[in-house]
C-alpha positions as CSV (number, residue, x, y, z in Angstrom):
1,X,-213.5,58.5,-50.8
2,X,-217.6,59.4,-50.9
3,X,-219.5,56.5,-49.5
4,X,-221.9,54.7,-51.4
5,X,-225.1,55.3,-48.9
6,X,-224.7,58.8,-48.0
7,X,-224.7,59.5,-51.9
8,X,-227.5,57.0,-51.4
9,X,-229.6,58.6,-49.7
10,X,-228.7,62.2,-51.4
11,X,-229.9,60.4,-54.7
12,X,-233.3,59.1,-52.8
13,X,-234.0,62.3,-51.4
14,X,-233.5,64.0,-54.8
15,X,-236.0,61.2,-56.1
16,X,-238.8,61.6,-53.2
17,X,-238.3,65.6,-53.3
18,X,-238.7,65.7,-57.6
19,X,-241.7,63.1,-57.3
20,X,-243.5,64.9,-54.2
21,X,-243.0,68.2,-56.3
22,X,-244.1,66.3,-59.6
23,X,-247.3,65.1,-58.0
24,X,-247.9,68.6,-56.6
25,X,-247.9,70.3,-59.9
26,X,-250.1,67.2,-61.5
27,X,-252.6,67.9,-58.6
28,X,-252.6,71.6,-59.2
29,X,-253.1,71.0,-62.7
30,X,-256.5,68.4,-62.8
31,X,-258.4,71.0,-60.4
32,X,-257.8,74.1,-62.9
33,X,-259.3,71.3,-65.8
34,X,-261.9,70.6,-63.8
35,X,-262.5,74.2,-62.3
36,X,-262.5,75.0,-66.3
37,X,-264.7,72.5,-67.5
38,X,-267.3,73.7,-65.0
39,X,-266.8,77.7,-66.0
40,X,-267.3,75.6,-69.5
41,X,-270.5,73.9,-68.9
42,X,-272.0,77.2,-67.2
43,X,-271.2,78.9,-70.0
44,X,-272.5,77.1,-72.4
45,X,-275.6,76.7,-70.7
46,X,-275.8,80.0,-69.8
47,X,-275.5,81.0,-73.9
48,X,-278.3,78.2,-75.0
49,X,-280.5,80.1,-72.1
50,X,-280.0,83.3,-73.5
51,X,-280.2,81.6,-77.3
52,X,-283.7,80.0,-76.2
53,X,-285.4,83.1,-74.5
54,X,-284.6,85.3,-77.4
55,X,-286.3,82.8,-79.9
56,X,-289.3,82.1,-77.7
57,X,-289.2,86.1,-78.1
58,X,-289.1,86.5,-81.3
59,X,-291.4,84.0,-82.1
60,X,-293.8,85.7,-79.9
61,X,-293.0,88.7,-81.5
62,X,-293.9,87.5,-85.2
63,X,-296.7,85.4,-84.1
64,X,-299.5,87.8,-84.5
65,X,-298.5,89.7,-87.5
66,X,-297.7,86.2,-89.5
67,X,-301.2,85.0,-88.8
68,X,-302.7,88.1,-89.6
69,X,-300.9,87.7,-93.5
70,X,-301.2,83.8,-93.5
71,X,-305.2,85.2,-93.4
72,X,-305.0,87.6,-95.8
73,X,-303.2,85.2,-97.7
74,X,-305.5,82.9,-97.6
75,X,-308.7,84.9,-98.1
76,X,-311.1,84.3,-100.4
77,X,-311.0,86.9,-103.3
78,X,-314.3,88.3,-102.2
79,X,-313.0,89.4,-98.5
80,X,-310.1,91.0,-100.2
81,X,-311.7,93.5,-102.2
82,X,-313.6,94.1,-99.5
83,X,-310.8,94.8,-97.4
84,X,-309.3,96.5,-100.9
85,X,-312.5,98.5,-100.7
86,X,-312.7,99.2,-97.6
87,X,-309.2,100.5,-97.3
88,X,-309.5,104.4,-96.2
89,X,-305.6,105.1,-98.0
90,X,-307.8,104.3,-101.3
91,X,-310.6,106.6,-100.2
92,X,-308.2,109.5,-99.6
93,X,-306.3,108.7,-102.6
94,X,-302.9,108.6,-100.7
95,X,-302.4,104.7,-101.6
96,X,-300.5,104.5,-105.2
């Protein structure tokens, strides 16, 4: 007949083992999330960098000629037949 404490202590060292191995893959497991949610933070941040250098770009970029038509725009009719006048594609007669 199989004792009751040596299957016992079989039974807690199946227990301690399966826990100590459970605790193992839990720990293994919260330092990939966290090792991912700093890859995802960098990367995001990393992205609204690039998102807010390329606007400050193209702002730069459009700055001068949408000033130059915002003046055109809002010439008085006089300056723009002068500037019609003035044009030298009319003089040449290669503007249509």
């Amino acid at each position: 007949m199989v004792s009751n404490s040596g299957s016992n202590t079989s039974m807690e060292r199946l227990v301690k083992t399966t826990w100590d191995s459970y605790r193992s893959v839990l720990g293994v497991s919260l330092r990939l999330q966290e090792q991912n949610m700093k890859l995802a933070r960098y990367s995001t941040g990393a992205f609204l960098q690039g998102a807010k250098k390329q606007r400050e770009a193209m702002q730069a970029m459009l700055e001068g000629p949408f000033r130059v038509y915002t003046g055109l725009l809002y010439a008085p009719i006089s300056s723009r037949e002068t500037l019609h006048a003035t044009d030298p594609a009319r003089k040449t007669g290669t503007c249509r």
